[in-house]
C-alpha positions as CSV (number, residue, x, y, z in Angstrom):
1,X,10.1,48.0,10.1
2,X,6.6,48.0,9.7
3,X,3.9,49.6,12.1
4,X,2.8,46.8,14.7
5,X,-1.2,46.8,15.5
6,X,0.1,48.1,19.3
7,X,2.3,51.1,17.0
8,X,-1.0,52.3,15.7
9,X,-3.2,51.8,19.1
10,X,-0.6,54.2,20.2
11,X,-0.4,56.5,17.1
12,X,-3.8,56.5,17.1
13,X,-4.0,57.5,21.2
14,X,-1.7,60.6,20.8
15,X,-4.6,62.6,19.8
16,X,-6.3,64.5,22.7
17,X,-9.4,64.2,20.4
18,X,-8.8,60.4,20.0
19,X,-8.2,60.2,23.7
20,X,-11.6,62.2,24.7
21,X,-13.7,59.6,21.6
22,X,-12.2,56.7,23.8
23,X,-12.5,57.7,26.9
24,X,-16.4,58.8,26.3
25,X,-17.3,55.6,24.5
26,X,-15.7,53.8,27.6
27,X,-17.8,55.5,30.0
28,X,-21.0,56.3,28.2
29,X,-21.4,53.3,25.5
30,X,-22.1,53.6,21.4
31,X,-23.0,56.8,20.3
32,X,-23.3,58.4,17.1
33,X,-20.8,60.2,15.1
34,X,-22.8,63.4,15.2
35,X,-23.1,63.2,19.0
36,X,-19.3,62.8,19.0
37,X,-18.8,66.1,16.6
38,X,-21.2,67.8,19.0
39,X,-19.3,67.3,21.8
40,X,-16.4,68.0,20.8
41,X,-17.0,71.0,18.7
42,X,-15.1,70.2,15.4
43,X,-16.5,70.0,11.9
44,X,-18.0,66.7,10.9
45,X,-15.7,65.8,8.9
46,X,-12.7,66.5,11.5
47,X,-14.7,64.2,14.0
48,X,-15.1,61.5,10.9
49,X,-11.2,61.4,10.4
50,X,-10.8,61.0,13.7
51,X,-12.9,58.0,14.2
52,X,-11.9,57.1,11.0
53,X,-8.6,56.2,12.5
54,X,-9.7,54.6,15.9
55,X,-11.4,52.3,13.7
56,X,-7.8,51.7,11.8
57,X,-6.2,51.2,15.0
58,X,-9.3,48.5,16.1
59,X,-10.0,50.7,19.3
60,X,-13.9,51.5,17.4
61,X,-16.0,50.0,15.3
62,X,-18.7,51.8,13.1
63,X,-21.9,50.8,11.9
64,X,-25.0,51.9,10.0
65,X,-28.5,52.3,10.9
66,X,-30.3,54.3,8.3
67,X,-28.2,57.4,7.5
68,X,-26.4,57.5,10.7
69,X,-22.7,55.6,11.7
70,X,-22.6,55.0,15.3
71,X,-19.5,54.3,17.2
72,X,-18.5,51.8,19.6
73,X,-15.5,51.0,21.2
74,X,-13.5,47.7,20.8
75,X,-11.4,46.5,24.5
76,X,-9.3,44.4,22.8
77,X,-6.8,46.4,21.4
78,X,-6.9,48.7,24.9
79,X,-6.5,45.7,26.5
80,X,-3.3,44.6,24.8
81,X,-2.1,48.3,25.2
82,X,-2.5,48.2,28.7
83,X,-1.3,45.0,29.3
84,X,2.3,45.9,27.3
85,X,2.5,48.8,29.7
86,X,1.8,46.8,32.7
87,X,4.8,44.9,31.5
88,X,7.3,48.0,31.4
89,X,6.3,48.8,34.7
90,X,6.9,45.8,36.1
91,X,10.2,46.0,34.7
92,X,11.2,49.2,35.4
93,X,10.1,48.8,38.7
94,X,12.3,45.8,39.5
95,X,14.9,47.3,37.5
96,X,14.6,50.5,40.2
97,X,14.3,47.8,43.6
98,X,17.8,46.5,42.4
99,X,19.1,49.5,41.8
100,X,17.7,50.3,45.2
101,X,19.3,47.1,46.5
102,X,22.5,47.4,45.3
103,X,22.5,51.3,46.3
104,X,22.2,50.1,50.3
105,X,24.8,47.1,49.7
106,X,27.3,50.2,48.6
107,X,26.3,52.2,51.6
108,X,26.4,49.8,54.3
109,X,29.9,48.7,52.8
110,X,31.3,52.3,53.1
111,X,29.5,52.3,56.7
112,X,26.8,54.9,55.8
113,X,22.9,54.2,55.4
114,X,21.3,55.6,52.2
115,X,18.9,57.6,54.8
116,X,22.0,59.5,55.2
117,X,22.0,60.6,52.0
């Protein structure tokens, strides 16, 4: 099966590195790829595979201006992350209410409240 674009939004979030790149872009704006290695204290080419692979997984975009790359970060892909996860919730949460449900119907048939419990 191949790799779906949400499999390597994912892949691509399992970094604590990657996480940290995102999560600062999101809060501060564009920034430079030097001011990302600075920050996190890795080699430059460490931080460079790194966004390297955001960029893969559509989360960054780079561009040039003069000798530098700067970074900046793409919602979209974040977006469609966080709205698949929305949708698990939502299920597991029903899923857990009819449990829940279901759980009280048994208890109140044997006579017993599941506050009991």
């Amino acid at each position: 099966m191949l790799p779906t674009p949400l499999d390597t939004v994912f892949s691509a979030l399992s970094n604590p590195v990657r996480r940290s790149i995102v999560a600062h872009l999101a809060q501060e704006g564009p920034v430079f790829v030097g001011d990302l290695q600075e920050l996190h204290d890795i080699s430059l080419p460490a931080i460079s595979r790194h966004v390297r692979l955001l960029e893969e997984a559509g989360l960054v975009s780079r561009s040039v201006e003069g000798r530098f790359r700067r970074c900046e970060l793409n919602e979209k892909p974040m977006t469609e992350a966080m709205d698949w996860l929305r949708e698990q919730a939502k299920f597991w949460e029903e899923s857990l209410d009819r449990l829940e449900r279901f759980l009280n119907q048994e208890a109140a048939a044997k006579g017993d409240s599941a506050d009991d419990r």
